[in-house]
C-alpha atoms as an extended CHARMM CRD file, in Angstrom:
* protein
*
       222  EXT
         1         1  UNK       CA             -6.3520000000      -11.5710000000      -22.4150000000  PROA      1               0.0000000000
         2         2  UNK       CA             -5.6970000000       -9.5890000000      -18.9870000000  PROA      2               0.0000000000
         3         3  UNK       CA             -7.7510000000      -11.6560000000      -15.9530000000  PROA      3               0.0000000000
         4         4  UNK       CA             -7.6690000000       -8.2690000000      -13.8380000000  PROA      4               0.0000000000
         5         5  UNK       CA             -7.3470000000       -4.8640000000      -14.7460000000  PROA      5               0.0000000000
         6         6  UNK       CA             -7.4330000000       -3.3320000000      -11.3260000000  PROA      6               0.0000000000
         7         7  UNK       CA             -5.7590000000       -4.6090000000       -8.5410000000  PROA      7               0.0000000000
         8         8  UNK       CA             -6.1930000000       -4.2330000000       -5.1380000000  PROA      8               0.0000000000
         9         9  UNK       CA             -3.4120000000       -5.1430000000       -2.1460000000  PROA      9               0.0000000000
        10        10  UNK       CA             -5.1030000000       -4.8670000000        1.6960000000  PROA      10              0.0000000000
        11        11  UNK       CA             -5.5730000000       -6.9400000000        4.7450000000  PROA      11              0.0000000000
        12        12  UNK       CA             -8.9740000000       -9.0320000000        5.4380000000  PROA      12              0.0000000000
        13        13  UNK       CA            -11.9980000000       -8.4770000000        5.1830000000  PROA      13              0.0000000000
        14        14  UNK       CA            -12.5400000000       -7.6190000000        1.4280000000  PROA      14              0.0000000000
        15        15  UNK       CA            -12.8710000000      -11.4900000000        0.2130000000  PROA      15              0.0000000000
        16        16  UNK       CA            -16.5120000000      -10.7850000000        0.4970000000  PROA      16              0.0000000000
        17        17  UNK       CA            -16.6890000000       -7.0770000000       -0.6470000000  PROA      17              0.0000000000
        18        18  UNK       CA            -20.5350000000       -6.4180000000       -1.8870000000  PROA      18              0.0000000000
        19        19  UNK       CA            -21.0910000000       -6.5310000000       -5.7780000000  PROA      19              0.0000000000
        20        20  UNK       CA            -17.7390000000       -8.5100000000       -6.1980000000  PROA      20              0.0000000000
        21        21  UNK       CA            -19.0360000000      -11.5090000000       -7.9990000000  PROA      21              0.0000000000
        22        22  UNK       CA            -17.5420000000      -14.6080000000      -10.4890000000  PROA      22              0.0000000000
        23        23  UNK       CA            -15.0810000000      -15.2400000000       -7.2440000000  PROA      23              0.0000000000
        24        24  UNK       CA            -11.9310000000      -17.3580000000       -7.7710000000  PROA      24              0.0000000000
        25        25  UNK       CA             -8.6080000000      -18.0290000000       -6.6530000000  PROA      25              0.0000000000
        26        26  UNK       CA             -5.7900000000      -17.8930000000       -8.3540000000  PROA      26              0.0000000000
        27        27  UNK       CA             -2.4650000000      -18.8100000000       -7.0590000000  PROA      27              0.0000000000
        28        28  UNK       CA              0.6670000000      -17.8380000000       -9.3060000000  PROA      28              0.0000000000
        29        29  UNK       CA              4.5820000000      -18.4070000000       -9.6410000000  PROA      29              0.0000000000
        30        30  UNK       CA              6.9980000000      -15.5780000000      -10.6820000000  PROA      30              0.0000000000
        31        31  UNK       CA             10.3150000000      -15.0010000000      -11.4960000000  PROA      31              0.0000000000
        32        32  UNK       CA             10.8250000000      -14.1530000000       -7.6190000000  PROA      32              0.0000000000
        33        33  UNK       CA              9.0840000000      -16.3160000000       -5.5620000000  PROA      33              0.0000000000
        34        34  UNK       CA              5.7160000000      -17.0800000000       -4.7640000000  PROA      34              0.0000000000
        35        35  UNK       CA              3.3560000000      -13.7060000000       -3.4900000000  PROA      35              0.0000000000
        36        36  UNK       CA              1.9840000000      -13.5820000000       -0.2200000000  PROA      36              0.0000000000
        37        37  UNK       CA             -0.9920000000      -15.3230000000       -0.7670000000  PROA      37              0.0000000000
        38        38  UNK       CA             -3.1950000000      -16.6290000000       -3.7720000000  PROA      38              0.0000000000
        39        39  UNK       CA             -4.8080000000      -13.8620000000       -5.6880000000  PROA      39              0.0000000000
        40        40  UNK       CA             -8.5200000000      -13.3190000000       -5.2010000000  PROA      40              0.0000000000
        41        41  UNK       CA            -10.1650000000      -12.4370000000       -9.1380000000  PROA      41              0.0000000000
        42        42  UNK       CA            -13.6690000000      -11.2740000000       -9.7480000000  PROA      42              0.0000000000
        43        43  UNK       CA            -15.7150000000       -8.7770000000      -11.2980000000  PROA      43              0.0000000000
        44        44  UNK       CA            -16.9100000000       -5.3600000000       -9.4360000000  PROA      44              0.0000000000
        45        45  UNK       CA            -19.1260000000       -3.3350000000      -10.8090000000  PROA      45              0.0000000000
        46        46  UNK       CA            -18.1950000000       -4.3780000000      -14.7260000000  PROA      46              0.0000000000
        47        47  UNK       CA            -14.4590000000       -4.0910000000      -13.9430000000  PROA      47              0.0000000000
        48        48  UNK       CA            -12.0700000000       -7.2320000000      -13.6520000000  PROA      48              0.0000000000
        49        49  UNK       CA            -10.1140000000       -7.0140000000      -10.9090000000  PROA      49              0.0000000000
        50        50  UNK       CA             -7.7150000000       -9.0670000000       -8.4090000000  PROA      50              0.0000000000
        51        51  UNK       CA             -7.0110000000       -8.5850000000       -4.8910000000  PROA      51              0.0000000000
        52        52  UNK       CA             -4.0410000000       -9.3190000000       -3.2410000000  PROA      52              0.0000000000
        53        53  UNK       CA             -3.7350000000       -9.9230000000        1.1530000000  PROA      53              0.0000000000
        54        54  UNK       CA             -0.0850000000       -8.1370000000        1.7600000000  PROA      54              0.0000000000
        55        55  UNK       CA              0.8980000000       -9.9040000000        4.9540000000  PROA      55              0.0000000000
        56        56  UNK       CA             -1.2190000000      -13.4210000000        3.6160000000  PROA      56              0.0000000000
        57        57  UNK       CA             -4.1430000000      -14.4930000000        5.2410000000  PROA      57              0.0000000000
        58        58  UNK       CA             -4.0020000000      -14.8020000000        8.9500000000  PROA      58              0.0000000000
        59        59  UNK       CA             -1.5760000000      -12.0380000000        9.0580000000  PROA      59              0.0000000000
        60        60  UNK       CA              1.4640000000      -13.9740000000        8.8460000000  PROA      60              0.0000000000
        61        61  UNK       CA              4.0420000000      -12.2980000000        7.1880000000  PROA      61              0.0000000000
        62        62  UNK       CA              6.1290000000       -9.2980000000        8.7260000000  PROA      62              0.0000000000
        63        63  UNK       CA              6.6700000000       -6.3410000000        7.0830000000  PROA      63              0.0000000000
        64        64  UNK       CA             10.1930000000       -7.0510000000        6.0700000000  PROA      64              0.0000000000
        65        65  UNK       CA              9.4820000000      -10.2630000000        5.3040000000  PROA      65              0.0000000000
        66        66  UNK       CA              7.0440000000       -9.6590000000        2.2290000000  PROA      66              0.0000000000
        67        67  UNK       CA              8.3020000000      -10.6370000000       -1.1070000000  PROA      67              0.0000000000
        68        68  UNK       CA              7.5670000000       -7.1150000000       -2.6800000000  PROA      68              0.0000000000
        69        69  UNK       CA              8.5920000000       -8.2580000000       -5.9980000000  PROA      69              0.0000000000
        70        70  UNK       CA              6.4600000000      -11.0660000000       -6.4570000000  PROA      70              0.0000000000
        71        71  UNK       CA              3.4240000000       -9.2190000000       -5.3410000000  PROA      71              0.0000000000
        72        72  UNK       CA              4.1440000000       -6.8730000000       -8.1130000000  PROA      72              0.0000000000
        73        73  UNK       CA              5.4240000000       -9.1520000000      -10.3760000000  PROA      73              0.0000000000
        74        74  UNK       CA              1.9460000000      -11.6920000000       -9.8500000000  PROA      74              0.0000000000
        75        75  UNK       CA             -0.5990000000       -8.2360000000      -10.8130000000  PROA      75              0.0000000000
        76        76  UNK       CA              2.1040000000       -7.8180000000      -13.8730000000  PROA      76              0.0000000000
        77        77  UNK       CA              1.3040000000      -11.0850000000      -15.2760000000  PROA      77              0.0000000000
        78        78  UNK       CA             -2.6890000000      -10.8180000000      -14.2800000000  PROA      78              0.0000000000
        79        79  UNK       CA             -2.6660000000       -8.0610000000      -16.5810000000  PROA      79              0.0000000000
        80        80  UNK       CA             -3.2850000000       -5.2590000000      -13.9530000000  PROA      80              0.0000000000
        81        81  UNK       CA             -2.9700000000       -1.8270000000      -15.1660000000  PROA      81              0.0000000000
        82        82  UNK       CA             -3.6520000000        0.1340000000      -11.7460000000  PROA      82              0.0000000000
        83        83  UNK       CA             -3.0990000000       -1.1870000000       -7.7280000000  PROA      83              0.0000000000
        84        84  UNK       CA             -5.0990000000        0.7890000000       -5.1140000000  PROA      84              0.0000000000
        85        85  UNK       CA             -2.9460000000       -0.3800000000       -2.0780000000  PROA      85              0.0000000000
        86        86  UNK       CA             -5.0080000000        0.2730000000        1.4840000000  PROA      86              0.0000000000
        87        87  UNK       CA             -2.7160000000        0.4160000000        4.4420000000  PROA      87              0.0000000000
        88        88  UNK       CA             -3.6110000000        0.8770000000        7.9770000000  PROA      88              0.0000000000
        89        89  UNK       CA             -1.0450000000        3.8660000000        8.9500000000  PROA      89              0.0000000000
        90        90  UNK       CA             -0.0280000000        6.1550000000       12.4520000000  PROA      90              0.0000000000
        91        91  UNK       CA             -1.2290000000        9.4190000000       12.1120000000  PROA      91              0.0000000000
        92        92  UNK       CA              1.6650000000       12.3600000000       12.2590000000  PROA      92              0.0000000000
        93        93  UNK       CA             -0.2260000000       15.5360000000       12.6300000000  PROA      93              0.0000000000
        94        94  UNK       CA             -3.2700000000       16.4550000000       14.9530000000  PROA      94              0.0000000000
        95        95  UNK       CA             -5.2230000000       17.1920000000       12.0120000000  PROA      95              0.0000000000
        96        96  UNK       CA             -5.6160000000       13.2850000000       10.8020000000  PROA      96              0.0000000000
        97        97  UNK       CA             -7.9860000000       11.2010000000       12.5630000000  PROA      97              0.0000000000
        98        98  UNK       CA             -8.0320000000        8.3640000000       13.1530000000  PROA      98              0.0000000000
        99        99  UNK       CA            -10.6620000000        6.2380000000       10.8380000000  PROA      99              0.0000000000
       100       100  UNK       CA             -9.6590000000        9.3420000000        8.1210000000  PROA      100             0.0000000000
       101       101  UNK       CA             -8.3170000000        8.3710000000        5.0480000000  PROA      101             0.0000000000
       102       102  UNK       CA             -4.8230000000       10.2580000000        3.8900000000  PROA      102             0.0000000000
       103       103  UNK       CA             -4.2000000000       10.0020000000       -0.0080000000  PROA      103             0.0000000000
       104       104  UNK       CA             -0.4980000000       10.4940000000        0.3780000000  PROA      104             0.0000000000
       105       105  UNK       CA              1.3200000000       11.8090000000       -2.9110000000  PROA      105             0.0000000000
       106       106  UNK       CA              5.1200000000       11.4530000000       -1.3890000000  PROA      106             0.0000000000
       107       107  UNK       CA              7.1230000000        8.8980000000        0.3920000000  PROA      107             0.0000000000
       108       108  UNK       CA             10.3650000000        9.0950000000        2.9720000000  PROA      108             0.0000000000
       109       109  UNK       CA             12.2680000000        5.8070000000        3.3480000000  PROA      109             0.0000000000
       110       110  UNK       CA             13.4470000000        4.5670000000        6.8670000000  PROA      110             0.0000000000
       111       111  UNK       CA             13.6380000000        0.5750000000        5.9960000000  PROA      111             0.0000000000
       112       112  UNK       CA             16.9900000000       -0.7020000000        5.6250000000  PROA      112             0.0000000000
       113       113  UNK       CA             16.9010000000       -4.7620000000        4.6930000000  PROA      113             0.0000000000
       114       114  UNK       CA             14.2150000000       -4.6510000000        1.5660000000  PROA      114             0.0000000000
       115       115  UNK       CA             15.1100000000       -5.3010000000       -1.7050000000  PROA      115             0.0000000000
       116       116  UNK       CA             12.9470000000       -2.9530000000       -3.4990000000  PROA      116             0.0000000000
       117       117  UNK       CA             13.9130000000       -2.8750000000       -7.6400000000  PROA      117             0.0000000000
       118       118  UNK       CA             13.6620000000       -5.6480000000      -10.1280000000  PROA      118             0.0000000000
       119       119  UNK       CA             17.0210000000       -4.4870000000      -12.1750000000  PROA      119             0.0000000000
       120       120  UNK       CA             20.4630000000       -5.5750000000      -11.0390000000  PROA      120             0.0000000000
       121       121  UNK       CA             22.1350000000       -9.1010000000      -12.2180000000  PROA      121             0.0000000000
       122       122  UNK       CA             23.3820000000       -7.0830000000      -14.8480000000  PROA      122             0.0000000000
       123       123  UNK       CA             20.3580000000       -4.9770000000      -16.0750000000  PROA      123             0.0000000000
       124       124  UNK       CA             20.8170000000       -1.3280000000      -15.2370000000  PROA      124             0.0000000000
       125       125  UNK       CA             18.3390000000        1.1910000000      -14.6770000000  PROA      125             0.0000000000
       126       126  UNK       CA             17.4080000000        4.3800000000      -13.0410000000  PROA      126             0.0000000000
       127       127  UNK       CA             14.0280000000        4.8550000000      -12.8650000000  PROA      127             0.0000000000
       128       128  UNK       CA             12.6210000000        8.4090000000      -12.0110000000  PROA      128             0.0000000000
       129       129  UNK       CA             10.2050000000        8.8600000000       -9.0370000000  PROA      129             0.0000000000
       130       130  UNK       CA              9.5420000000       12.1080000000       -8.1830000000  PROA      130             0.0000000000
       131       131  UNK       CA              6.2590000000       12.1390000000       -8.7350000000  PROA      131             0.0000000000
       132       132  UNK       CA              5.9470000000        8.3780000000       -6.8010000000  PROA      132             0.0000000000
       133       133  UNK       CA              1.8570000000        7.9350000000       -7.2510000000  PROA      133             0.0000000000
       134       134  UNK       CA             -0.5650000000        8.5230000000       -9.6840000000  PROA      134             0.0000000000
       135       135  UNK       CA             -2.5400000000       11.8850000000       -9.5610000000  PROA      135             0.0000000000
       136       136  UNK       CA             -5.4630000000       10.3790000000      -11.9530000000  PROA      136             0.0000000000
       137       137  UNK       CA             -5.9830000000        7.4830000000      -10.0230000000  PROA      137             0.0000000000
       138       138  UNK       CA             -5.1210000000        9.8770000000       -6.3260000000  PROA      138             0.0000000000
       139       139  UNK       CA             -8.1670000000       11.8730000000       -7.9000000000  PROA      139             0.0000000000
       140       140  UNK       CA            -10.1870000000        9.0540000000       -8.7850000000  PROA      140             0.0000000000
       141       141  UNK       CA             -9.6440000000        7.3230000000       -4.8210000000  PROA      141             0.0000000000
       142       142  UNK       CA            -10.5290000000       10.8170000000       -3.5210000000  PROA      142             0.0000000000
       143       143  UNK       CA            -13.3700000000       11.2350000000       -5.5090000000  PROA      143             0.0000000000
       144       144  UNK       CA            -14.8880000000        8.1350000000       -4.5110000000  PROA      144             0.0000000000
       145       145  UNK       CA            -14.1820000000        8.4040000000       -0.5270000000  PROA      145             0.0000000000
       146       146  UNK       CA            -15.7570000000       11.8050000000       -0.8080000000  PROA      146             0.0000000000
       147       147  UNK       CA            -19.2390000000        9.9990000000       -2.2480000000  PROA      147             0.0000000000
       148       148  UNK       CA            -18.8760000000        7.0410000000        0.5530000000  PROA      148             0.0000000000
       149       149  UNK       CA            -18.6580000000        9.9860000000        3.2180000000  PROA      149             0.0000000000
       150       150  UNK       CA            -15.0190000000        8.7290000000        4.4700000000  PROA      150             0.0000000000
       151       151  UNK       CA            -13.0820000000       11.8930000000        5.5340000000  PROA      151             0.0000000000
       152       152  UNK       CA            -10.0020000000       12.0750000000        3.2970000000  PROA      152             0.0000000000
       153       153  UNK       CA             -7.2620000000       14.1440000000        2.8670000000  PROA      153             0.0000000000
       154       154  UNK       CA             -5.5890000000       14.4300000000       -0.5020000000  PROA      154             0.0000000000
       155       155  UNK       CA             -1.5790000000       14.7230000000       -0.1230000000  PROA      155             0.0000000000
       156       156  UNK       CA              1.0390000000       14.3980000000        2.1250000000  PROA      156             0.0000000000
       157       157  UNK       CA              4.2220000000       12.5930000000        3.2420000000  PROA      157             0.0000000000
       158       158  UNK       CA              4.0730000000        8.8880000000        4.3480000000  PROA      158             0.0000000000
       159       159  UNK       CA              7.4540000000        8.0870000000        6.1580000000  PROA      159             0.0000000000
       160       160  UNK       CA              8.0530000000        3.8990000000        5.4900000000  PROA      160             0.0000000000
       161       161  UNK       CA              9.4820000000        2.4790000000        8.6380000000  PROA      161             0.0000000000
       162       162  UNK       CA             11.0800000000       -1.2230000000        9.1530000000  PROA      162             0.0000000000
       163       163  UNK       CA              9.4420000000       -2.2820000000       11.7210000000  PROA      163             0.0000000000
       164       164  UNK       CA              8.2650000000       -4.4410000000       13.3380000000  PROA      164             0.0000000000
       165       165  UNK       CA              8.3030000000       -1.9550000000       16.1790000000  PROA      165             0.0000000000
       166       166  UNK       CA              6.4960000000        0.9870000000       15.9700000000  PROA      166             0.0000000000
       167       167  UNK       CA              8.3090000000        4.2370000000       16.2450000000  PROA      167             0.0000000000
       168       168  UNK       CA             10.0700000000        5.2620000000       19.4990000000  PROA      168             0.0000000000
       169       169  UNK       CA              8.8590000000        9.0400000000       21.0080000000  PROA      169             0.0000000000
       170       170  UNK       CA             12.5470000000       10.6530000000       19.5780000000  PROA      170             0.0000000000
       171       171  UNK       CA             11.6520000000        8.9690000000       16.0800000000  PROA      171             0.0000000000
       172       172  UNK       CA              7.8240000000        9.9950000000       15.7610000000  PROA      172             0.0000000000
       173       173  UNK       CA              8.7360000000       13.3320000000       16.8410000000  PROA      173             0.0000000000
       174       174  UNK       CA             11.8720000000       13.7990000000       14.6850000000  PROA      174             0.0000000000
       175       175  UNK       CA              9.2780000000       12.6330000000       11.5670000000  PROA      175             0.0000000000
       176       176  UNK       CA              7.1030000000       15.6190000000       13.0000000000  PROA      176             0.0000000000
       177       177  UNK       CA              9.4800000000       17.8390000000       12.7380000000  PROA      177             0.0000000000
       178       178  UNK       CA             10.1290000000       17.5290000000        8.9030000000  PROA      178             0.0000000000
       179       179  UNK       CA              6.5570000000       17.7330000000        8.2920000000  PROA      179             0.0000000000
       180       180  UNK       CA              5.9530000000       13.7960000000        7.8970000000  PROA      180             0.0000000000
       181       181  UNK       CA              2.1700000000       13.0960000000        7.6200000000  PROA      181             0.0000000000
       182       182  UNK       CA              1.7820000000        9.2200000000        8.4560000000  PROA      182             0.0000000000
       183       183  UNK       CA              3.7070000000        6.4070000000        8.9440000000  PROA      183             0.0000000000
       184       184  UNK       CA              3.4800000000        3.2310000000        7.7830000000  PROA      184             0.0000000000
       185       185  UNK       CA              5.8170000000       -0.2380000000        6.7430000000  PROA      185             0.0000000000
       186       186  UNK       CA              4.9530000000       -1.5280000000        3.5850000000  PROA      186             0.0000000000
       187       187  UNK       CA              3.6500000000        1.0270000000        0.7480000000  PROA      187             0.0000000000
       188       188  UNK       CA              7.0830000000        2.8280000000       -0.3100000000  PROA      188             0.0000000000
       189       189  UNK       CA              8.5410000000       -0.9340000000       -2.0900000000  PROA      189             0.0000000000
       190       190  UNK       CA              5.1180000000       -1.9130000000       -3.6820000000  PROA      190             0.0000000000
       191       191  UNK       CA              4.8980000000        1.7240000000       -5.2210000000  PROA      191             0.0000000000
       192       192  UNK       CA              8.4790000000        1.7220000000       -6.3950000000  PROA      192             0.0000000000
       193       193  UNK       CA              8.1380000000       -2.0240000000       -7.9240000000  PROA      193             0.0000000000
       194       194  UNK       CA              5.0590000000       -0.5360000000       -9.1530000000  PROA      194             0.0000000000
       195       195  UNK       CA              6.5610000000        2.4120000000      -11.2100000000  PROA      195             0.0000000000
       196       196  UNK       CA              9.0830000000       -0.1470000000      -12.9550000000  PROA      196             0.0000000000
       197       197  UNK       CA              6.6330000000       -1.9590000000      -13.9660000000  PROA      197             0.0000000000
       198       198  UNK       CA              4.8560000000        0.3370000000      -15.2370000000  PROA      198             0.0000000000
       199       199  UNK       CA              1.1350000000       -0.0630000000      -13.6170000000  PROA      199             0.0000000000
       200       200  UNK       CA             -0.3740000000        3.1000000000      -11.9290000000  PROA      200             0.0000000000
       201       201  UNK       CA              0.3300000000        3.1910000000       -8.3440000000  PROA      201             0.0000000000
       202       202  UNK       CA             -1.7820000000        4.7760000000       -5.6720000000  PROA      202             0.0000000000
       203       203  UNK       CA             -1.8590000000        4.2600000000       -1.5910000000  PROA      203             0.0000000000
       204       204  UNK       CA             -5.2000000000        4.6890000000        0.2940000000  PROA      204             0.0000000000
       205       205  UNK       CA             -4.2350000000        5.1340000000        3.9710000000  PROA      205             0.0000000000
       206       206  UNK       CA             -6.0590000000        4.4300000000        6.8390000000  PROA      206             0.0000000000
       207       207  UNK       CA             -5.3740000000        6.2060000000       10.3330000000  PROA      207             0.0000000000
       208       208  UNK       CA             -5.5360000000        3.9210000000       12.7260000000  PROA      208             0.0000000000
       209       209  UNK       CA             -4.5270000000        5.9010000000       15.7570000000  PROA      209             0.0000000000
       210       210  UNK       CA             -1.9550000000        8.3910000000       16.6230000000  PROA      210             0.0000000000
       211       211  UNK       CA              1.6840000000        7.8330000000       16.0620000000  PROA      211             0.0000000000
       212       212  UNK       CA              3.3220000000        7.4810000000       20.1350000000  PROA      212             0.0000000000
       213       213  UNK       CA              4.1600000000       11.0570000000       19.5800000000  PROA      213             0.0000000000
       214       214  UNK       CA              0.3780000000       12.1800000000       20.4990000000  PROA      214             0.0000000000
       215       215  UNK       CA              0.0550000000       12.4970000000       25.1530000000  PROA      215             0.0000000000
       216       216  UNK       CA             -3.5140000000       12.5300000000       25.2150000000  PROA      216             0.0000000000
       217       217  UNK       CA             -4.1170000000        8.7870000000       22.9850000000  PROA      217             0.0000000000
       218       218  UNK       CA             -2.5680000000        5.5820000000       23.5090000000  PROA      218             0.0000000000
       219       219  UNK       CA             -0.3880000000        3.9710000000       20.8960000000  PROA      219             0.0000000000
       220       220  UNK       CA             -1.4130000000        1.6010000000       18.6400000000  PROA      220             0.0000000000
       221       221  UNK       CA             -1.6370000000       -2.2610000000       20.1360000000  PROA      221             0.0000000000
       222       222  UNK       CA             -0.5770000000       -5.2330000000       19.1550000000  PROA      222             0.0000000000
């Protein structure tokens, strides 16, 4: 029997979401490694679900250094059917505030040291992903930040970076000019391991300030 069915992958703050109740941790092995952190199960509002913190608790893993696969891998074997990912993003275009929500439906891939596909060692695959989220569950995220009052756009572009460093001026301006709408350094791999493993897929991303491309706000800090 599946001990989630909806899975949710953020940063802190949500161990101790209202209504979650019949809290437990569960740490887990897979075929890849061990996840960032254990996984956090309990029941919202009738509906099993597990959350996930992407960097670990205490915010100690970089970007690059996440074990995508595992993370993926660990909701596979929980029995997760659909992963709303929230990820704190730089805003692109004047017309996304920060604190609004962007409900991206594309991705653009800048990261160049992630291993980001479970096939190879002599499985083959090719996996389509042009249509890299899921619209029910996109509609069902929108739907829901429209009722809690959050400002959210539905669609858009979000450009996945390396990082650590944020974005130099020529970069955030380059991603401008191909109509980019955030950018972020995390959500492409998880929603590409996702789609192979076949569990709906959708990003919830939060502006946190304007990419370095913006004169009149600072940059995001440290």
């Amino acid at each position: 029997m599946a001990q989630a069915e909806i899975g949710i992958i953020g940063g802190s703050g949500l161990y101790s979401m209202k209504g979650l109740t019949d809290v437990r941790e569960l740490s887990i092995e897979t075929p890849f490694g061990p996840p960032s952190d254990p996984y956090v199960l309990g029941t919202l509002a009738g509906r099993k679900v597990a959350f996930l913190a992407r960097h670990g608790r205490g915010h100690r893993l970089l970007p690059t250094e996440l074990n995508f696969r595992a993370n993926i891998h660990g909701f596979k074997q929980l029995g997760v059917e659909r992963i709303l990912s929230v990820s704190a993003v730089g805003s692109l275009k004047e017309e996304h505030k920060p604190t609004d929500f962007v409900i991206p439906d594309q991705f653009f891939d800048r990261t160049r040291q992630r291993v980001s596909t479970f096939f190879g060692e002599g499985i083959v695959a090719h996996i389509g992903f042009g249509e890299p989220i899921c619209s029910e569950l996109a509609t069902a995220v929108a739907k829901a930040a429209e009722a809690a009052g959050v400002v959210t756009k539905r669609g858009g572009t979000y450009v996945c970076m390396e990082g650590p460093q944020f974005s130099t001026k020529a970069e955030s301006n380059v991603y401008r000019s191909l109509g980019f709408d955030v950018v972020g350094m995390t959500n492409l791999q998880e929603a590409k391991l996702a789609r192979e493993a076949e569990i709906c897929y959708v990003t919830i991303a939060m502006v946190t300030d304007y990419d370095c491309w913006h004169p009149g706000h600072d940059s995001v800090t440290v």
